[in-house]
Jmol script that loads the backbone (N, CA, C; Angstrom):
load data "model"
ATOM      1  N   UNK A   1      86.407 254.526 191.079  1.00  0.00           N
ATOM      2  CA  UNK A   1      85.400 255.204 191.857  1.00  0.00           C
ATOM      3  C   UNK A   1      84.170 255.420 190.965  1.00  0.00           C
ATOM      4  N   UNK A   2      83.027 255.112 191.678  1.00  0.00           N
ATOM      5  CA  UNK A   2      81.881 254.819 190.871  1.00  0.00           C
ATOM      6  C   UNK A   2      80.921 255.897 191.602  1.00  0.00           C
ATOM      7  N   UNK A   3      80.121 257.141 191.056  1.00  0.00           N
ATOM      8  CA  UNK A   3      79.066 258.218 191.287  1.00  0.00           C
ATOM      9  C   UNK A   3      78.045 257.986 190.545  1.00  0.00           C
ATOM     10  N   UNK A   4      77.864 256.857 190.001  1.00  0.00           N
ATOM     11  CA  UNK A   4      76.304 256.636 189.003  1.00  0.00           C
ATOM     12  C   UNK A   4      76.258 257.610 188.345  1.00  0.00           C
ATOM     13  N   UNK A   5      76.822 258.146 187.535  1.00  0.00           N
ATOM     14  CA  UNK A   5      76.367 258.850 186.985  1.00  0.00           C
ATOM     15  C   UNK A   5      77.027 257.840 185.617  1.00  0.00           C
ATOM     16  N   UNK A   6      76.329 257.593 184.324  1.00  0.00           N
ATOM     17  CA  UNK A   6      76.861 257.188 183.291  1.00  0.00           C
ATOM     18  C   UNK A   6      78.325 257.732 182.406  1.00  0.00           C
ATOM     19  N   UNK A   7      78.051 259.236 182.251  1.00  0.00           N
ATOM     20  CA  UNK A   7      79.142 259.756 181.508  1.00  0.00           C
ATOM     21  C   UNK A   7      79.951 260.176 182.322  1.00  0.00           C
ATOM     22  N   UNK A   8      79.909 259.929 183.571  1.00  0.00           N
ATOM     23  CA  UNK A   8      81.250 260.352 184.320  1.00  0.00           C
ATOM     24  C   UNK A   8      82.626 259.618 184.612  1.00  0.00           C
ATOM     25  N   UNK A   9      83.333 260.374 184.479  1.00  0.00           N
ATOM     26  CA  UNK A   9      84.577 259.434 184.747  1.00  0.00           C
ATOM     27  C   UNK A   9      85.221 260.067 186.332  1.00  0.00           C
ATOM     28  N   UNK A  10      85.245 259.088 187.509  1.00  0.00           N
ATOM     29  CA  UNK A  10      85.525 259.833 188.775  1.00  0.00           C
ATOM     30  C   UNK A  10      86.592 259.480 189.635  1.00  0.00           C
ATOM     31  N   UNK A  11      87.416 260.569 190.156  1.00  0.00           N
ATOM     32  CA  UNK A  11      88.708 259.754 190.572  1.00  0.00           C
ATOM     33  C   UNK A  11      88.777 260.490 192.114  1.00  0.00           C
ATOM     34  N   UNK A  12      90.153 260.233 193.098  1.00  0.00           N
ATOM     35  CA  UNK A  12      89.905 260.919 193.714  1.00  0.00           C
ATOM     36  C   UNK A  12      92.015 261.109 193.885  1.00  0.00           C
ATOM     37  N   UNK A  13      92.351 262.258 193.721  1.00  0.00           N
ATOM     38  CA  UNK A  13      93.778 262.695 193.910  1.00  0.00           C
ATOM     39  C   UNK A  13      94.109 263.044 195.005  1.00  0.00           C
ATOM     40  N   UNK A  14      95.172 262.408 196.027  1.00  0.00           N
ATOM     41  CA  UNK A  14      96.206 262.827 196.751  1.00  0.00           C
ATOM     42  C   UNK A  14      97.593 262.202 196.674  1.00  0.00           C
ATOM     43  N   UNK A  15      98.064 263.582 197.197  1.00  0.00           N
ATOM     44  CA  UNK A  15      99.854 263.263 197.356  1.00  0.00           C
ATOM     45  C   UNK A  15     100.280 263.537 195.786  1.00  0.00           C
ATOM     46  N   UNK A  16     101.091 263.160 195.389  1.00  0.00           N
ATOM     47  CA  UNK A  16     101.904 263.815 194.196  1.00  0.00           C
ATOM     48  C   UNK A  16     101.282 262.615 192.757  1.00  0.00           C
ATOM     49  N   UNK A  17     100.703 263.430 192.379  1.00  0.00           N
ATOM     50  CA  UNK A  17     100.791 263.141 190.985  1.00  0.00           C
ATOM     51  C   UNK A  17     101.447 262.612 189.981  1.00  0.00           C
ATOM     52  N   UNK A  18     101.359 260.927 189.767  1.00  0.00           N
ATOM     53  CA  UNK A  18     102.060 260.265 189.023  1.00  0.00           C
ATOM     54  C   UNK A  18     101.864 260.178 187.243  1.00  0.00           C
ATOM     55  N   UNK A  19     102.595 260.047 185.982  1.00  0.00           N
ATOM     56  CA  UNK A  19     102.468 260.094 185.237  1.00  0.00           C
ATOM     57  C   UNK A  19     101.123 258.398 184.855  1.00  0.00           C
ATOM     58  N   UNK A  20     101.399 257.596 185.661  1.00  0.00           N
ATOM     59  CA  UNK A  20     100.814 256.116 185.517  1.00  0.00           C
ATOM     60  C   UNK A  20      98.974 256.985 186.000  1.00  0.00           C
ATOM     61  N   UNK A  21      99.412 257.637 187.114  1.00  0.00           N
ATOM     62  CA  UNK A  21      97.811 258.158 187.548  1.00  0.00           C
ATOM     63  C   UNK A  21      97.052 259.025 186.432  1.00  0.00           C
ATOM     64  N   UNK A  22      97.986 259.589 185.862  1.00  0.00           N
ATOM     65  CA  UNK A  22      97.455 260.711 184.744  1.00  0.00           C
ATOM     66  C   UNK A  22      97.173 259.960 183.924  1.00  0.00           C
ATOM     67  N   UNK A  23      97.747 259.178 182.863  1.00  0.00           N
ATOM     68  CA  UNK A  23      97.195 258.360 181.801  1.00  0.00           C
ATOM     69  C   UNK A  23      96.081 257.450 182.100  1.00  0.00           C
ATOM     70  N   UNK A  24      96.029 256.877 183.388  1.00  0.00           N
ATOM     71  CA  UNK A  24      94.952 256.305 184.367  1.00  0.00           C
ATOM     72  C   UNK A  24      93.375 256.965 183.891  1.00  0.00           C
ATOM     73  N   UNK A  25      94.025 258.466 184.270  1.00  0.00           N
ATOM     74  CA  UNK A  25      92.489 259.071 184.142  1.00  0.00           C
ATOM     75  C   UNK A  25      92.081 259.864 182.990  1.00  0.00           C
ATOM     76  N   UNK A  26      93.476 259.503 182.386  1.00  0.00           N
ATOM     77  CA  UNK A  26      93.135 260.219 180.478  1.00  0.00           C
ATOM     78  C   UNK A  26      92.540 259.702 180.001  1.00  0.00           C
ATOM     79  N   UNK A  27      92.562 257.951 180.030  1.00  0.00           N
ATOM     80  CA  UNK A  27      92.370 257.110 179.316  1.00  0.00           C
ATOM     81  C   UNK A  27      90.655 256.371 179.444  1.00  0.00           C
ATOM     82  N   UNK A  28      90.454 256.768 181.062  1.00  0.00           N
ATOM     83  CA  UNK A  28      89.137 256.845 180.964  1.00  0.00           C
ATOM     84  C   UNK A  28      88.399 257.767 180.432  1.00  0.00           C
ATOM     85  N   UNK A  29      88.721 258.734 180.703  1.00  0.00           N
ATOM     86  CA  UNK A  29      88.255 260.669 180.079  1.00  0.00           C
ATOM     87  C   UNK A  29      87.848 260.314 178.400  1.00  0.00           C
ATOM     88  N   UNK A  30      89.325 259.059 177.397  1.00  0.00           N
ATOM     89  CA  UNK A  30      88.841 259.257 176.661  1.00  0.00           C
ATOM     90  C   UNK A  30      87.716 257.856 176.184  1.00  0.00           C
ATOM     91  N   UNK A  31      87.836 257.196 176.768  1.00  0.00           N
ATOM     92  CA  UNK A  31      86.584 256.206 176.582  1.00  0.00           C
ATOM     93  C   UNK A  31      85.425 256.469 176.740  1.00  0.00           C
ATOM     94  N   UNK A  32      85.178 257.490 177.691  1.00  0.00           N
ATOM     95  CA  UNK A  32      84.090 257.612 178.045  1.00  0.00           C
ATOM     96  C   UNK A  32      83.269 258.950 176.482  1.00  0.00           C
ATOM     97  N   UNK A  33      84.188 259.751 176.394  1.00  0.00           N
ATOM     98  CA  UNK A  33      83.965 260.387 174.846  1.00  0.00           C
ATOM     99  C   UNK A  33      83.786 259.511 173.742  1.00  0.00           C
ATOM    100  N   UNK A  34      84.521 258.344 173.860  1.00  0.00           N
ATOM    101  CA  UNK A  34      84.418 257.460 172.571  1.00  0.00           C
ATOM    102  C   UNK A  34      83.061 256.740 172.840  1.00  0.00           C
ATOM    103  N   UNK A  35      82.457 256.801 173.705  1.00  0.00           N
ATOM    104  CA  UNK A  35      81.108 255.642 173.820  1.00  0.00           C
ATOM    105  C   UNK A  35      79.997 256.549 174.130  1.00  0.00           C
ATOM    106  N   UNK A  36      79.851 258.087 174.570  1.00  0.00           N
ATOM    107  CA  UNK A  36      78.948 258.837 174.523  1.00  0.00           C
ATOM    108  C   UNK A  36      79.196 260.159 173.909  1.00  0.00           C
ATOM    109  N   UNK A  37      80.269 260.752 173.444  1.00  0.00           N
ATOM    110  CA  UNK A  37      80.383 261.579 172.845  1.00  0.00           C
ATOM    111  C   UNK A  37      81.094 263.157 173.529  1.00  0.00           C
ATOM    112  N   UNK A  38      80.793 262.989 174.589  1.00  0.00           N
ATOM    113  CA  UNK A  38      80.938 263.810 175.865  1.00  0.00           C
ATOM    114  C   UNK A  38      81.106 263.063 176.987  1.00  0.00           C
ATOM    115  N   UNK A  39      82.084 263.661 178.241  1.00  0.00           N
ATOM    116  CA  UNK A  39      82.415 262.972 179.554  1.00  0.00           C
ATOM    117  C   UNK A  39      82.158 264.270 180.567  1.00  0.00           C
ATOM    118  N   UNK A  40      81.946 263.843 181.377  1.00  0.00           N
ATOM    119  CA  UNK A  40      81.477 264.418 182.661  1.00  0.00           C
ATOM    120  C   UNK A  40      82.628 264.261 184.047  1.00  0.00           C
ATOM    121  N   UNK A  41      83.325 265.168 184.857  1.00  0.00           N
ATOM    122  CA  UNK A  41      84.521 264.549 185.039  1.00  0.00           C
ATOM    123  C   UNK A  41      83.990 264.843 186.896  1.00  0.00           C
ATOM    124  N   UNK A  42      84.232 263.968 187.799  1.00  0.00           N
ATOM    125  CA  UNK A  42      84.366 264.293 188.860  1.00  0.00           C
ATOM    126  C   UNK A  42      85.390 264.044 190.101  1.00  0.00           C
ATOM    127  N   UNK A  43      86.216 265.142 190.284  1.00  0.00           N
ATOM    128  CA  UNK A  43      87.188 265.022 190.929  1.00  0.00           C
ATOM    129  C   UNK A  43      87.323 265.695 192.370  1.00  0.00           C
ATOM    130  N   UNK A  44      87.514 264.241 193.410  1.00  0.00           N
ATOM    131  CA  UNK A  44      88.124 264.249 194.511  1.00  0.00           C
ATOM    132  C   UNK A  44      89.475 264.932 194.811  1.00  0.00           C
ATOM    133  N   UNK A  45      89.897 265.924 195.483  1.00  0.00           N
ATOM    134  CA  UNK A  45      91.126 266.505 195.426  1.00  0.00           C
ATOM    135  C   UNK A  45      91.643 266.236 197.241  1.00  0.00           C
ATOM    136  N   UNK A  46      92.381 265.744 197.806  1.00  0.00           N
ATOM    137  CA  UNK A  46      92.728 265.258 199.061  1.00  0.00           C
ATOM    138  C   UNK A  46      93.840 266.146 199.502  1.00  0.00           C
ATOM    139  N   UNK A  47      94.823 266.222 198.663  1.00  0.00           N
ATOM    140  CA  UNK A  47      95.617 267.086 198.358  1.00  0.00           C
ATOM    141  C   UNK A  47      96.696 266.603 197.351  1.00  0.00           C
ATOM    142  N   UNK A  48      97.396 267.770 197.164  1.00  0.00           N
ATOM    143  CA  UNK A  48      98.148 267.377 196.067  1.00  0.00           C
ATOM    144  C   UNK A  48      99.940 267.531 196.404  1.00  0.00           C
ATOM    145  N   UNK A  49     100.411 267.005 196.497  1.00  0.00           N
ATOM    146  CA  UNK A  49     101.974 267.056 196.551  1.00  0.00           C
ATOM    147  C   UNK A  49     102.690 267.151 196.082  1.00  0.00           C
ATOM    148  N   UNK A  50     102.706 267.577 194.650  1.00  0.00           N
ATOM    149  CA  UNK A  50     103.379 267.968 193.394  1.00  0.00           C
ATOM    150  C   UNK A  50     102.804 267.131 192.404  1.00  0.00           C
ATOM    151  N   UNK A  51     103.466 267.373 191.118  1.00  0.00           N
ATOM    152  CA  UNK A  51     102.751 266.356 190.109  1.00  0.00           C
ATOM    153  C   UNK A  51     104.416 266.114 189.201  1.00  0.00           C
ATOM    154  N   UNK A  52     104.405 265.196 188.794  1.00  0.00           N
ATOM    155  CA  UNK A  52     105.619 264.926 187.957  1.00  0.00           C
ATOM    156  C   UNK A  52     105.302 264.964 186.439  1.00  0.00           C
ATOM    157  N   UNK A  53     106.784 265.441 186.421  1.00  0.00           N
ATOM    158  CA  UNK A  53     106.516 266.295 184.665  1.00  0.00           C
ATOM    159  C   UNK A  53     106.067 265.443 183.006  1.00  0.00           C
ATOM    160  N   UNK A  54     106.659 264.573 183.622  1.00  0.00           N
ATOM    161  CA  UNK A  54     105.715 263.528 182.455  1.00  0.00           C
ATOM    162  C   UNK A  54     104.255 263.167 182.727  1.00  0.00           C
ATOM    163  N   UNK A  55     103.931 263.851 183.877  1.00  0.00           N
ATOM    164  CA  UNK A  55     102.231 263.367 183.718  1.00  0.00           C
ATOM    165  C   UNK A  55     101.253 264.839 183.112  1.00  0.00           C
ATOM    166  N   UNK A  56     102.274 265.830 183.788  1.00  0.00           N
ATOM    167  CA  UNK A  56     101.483 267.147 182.921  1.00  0.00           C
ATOM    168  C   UNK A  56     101.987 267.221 181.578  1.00  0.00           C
ATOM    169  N   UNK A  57     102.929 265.994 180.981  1.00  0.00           N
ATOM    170  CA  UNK A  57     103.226 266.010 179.463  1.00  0.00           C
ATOM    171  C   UNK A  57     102.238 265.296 179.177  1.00  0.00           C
ATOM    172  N   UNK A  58     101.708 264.101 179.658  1.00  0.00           N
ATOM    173  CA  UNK A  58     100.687 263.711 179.013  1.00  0.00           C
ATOM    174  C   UNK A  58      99.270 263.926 178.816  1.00  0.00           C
ATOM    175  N   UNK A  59      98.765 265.355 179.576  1.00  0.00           N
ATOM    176  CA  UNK A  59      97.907 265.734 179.821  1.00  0.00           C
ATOM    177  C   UNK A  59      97.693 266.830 178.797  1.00  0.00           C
ATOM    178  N   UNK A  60      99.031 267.171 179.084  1.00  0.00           N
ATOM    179  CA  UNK A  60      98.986 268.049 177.331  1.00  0.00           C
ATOM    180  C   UNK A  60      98.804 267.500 176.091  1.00  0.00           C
ATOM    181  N   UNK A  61      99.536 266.731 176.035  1.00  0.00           N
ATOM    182  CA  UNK A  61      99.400 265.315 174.808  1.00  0.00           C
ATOM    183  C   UNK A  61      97.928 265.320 174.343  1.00  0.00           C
ATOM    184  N   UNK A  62      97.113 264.924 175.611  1.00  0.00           N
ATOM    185  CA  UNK A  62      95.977 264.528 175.445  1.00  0.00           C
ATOM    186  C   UNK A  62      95.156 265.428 174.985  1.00  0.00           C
ATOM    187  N   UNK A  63      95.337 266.836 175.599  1.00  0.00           N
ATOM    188  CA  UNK A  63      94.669 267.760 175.172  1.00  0.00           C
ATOM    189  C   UNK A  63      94.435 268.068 173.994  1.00  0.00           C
ATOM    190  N   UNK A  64      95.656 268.078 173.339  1.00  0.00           N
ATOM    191  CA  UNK A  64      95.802 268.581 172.138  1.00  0.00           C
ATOM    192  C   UNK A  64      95.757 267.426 170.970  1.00  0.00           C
ATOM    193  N   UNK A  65      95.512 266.103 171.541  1.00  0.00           N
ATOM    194  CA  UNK A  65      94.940 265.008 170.503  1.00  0.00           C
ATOM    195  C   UNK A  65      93.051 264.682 170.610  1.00  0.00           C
ATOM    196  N   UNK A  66      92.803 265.057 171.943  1.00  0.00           N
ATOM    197  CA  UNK A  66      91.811 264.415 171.963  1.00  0.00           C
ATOM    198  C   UNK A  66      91.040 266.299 172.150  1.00  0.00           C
ATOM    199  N   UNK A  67      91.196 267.207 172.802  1.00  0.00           N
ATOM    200  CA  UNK A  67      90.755 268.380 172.849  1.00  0.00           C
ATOM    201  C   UNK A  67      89.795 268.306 174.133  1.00  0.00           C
ATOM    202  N   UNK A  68      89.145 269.348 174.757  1.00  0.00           N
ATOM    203  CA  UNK A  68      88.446 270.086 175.512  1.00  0.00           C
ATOM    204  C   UNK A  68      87.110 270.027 175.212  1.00  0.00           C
ATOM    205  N   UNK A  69      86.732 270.065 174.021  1.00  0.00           N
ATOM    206  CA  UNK A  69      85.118 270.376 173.428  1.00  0.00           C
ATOM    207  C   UNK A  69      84.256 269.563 173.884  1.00  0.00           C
ATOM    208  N   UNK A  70      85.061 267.650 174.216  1.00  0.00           N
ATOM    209  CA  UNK A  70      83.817 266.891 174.834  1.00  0.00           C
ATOM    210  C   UNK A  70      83.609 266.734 176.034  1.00  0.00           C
ATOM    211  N   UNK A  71      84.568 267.512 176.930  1.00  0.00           N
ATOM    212  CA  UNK A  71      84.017 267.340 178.355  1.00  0.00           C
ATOM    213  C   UNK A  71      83.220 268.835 178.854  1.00  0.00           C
ATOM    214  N   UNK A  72      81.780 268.455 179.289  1.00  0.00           N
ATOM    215  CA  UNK A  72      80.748 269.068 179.275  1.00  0.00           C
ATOM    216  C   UNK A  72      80.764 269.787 180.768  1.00  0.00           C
ATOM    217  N   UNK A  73      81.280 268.761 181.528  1.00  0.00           N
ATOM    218  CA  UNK A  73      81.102 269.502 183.062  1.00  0.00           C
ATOM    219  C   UNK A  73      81.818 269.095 183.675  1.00  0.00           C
ATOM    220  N   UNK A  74      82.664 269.429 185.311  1.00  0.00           N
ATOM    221  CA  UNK A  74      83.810 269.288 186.055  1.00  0.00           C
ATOM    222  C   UNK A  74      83.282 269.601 187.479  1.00  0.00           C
ATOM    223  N   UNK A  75      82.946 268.774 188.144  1.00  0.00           N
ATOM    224  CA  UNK A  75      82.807 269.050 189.284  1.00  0.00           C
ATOM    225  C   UNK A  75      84.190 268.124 190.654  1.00  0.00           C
ATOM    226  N   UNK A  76      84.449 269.683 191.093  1.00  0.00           N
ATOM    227  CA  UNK A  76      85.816 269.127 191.846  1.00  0.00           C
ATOM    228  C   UNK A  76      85.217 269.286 193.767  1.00  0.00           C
ATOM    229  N   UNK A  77      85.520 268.106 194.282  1.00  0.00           N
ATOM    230  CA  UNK A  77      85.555 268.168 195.528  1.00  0.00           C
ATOM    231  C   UNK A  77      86.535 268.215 196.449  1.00  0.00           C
ATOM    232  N   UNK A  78      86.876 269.630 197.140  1.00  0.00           N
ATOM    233  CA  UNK A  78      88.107 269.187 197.832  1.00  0.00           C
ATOM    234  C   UNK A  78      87.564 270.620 199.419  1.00  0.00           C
ATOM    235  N   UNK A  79      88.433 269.924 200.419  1.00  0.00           N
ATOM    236  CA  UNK A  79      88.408 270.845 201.537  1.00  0.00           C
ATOM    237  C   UNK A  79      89.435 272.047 201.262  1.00  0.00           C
ATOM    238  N   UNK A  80      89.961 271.802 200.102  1.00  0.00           N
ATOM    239  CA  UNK A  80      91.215 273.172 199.980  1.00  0.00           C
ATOM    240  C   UNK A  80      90.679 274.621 199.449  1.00  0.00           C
ATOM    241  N   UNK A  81      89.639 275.570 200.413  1.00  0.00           N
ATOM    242  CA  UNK A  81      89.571 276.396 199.689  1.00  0.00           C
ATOM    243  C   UNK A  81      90.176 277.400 199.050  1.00  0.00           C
ATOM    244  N   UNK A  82      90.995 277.739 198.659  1.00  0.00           N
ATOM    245  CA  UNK A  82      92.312 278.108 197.611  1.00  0.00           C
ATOM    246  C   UNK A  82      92.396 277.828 196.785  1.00  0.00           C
ATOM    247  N   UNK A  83      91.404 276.175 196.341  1.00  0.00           N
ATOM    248  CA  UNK A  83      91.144 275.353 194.791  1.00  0.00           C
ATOM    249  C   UNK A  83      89.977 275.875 194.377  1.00  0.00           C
ATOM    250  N   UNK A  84      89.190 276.124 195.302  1.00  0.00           N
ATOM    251  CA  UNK A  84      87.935 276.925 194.873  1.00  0.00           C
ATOM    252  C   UNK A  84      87.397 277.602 193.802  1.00  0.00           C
ATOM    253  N   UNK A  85      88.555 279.084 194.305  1.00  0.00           N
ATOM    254  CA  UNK A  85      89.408 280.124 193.416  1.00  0.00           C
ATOM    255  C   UNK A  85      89.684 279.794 191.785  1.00  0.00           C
ATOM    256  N   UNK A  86      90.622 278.990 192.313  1.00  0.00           N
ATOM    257  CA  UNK A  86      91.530 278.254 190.828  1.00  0.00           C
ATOM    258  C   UNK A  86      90.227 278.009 190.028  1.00  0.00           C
ATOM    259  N   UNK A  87      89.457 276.675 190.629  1.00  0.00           N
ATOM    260  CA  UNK A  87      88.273 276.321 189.674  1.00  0.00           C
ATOM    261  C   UNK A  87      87.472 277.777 189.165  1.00  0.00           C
ATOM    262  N   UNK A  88      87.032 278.365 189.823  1.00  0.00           N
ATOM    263  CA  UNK A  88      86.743 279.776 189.305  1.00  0.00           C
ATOM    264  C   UNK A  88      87.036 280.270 188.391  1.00  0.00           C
ATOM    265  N   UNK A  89      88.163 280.365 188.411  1.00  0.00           N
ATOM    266  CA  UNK A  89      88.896 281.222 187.097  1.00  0.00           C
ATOM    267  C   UNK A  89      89.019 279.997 186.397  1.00  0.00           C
ATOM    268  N   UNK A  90      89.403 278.908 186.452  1.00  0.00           N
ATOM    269  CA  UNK A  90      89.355 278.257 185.499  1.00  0.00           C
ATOM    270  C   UNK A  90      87.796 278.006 184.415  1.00  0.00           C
ATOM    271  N   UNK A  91      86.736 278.180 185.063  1.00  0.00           N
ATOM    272  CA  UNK A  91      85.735 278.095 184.699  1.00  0.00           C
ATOM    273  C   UNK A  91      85.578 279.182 183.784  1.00  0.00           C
ATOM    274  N   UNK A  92      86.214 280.403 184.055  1.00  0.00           N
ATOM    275  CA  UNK A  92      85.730 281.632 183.077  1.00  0.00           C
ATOM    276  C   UNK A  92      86.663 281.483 182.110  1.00  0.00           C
ATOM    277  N   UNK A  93      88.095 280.516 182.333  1.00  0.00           N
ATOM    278  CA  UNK A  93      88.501 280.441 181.225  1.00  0.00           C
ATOM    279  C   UNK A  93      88.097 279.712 179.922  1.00  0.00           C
ATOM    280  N   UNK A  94      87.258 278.462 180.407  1.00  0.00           N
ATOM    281  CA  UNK A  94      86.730 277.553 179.685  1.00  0.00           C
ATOM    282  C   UNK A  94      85.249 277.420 179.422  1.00  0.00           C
ATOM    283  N   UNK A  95      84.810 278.538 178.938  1.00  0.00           N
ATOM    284  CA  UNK A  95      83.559 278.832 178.964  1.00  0.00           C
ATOM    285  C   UNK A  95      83.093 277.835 178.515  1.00  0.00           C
ATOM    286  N   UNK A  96      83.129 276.756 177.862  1.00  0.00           N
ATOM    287  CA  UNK A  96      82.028 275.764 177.038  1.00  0.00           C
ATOM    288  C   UNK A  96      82.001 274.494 177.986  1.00  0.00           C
ATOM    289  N   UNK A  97      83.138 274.965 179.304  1.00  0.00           N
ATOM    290  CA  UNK A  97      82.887 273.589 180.180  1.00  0.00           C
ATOM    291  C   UNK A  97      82.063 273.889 181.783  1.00  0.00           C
ATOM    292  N   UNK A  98      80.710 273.023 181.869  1.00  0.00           N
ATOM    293  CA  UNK A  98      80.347 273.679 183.060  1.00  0.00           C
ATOM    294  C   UNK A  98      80.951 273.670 184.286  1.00  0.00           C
ATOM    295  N   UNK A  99      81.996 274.239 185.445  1.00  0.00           N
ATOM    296  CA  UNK A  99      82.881 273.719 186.257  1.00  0.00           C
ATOM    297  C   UNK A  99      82.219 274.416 187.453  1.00  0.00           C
ATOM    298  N   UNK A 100      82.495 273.486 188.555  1.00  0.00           N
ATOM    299  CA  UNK A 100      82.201 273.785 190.236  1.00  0.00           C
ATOM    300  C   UNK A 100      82.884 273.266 191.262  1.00  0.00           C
ATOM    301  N   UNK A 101      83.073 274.157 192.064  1.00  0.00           N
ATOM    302  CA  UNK A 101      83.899 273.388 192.757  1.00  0.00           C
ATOM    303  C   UNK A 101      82.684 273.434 194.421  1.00  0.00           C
ATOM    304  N   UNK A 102      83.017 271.962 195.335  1.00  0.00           N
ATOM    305  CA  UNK A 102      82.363 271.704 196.168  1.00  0.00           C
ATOM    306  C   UNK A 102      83.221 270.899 197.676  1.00  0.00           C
ATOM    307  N   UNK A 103      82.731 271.803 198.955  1.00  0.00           N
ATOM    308  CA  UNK A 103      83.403 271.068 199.826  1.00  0.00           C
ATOM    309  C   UNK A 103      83.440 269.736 199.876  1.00  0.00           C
ATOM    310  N   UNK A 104      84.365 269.294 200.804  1.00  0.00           N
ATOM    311  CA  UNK A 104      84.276 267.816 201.064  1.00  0.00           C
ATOM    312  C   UNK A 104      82.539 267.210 201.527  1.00  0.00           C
ATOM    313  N   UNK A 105      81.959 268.243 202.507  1.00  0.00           N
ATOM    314  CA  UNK A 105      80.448 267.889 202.703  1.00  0.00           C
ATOM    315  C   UNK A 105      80.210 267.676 202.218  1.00  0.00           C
ATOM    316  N   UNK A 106      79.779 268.415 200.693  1.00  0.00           N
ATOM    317  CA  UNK A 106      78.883 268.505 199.695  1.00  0.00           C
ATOM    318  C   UNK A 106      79.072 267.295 198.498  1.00  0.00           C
ATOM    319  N   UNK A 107      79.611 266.267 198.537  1.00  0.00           N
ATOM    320  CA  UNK A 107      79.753 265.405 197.650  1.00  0.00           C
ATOM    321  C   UNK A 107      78.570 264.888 197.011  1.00  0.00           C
ATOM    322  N   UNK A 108      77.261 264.914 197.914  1.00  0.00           N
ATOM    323  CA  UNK A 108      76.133 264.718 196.990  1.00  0.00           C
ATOM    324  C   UNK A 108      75.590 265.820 195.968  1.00  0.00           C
ATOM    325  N   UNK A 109      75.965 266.838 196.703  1.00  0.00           N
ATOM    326  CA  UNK A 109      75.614 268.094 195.546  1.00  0.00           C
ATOM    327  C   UNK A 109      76.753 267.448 194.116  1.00  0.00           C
ATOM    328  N   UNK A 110      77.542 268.108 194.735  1.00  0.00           N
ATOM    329  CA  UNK A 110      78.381 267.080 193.369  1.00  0.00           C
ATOM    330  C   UNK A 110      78.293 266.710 192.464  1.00  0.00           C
ATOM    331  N   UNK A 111      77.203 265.526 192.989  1.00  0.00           N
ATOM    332  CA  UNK A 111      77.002 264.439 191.798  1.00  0.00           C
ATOM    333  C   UNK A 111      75.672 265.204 190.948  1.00  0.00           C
ATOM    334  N   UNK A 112      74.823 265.079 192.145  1.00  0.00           N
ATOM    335  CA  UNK A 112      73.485 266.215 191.171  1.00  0.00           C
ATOM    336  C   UNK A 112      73.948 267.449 190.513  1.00  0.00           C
ATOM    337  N   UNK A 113      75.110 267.698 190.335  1.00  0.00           N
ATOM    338  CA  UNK A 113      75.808 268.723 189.684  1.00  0.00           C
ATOM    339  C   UNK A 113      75.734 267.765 188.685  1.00  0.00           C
ATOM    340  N   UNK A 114      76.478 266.812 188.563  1.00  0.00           N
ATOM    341  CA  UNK A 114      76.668 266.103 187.286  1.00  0.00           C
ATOM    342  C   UNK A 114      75.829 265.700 186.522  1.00  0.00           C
ATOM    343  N   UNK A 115      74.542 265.490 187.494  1.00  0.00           N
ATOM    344  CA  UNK A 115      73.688 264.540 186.620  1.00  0.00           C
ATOM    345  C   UNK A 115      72.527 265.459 186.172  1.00  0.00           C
ATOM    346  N   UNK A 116      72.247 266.684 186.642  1.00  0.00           N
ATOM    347  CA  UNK A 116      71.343 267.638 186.038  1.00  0.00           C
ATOM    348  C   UNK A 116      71.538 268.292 185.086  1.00  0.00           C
ATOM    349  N   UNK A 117      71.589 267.707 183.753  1.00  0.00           N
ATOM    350  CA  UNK A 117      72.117 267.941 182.606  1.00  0.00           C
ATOM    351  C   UNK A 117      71.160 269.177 182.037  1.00  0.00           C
TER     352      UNK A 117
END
end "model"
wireframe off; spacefill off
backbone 0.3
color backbone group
């Protein structure tokens, strides 16, 4: 999935969360750090149906090899407002990452989220 935006890496998640999908989008997350320094992440959320435990192992993995510090901003699109929330607090948890969350409408905001650096 392609949002023009250069440093973004953009996916869009439904149904249950595979470990092949997670490394999928680690692996862009970390290319895109290796060729600009920082990634920009934008995520489609459709819904989610569980996630399987080797993919939140590798997400940890990743975390803790590659770290948090280069992704700059997170903009999540989903009709679930209940994720809203989550992004919320997740945002105050991660103060150094800019995060938003946006209805399904709003997908162009979205991107000008991303790209108004």
């Amino acid at each position: 999935m392609d949002v023009g935006v250069e440093k973004a890496v953009a996916y869009r998640l439904g149904g249950k969360i595979t470990e092949e999908e997670m490394m999928l989008a680690l692996s862009a997350i970390k290319e895109k750090i290796e060729t600009y320094g920082e990634v920009f992440i934008y995520q489609e959320i459709e819904s989610i149906g569980g996630v399987e435990i080797d993919a939140i192992v590798e997400k940890f993995k990743f975390l803790f090899d590659v770290g948090i510090s280069n992704i700059r901003r997170i903009a999540v699109v989903t009709h679930k407002k209940w994720m809203h929330k989550i992004i919320d607090l997740e945002g105050k948890l991660f103060k150094k990452i800019d995060m938003k969350g946006f209805s399904i409408d709003n997908k162009k905001e979205a991107i000008e989220f991303l790209k108004n650096v």
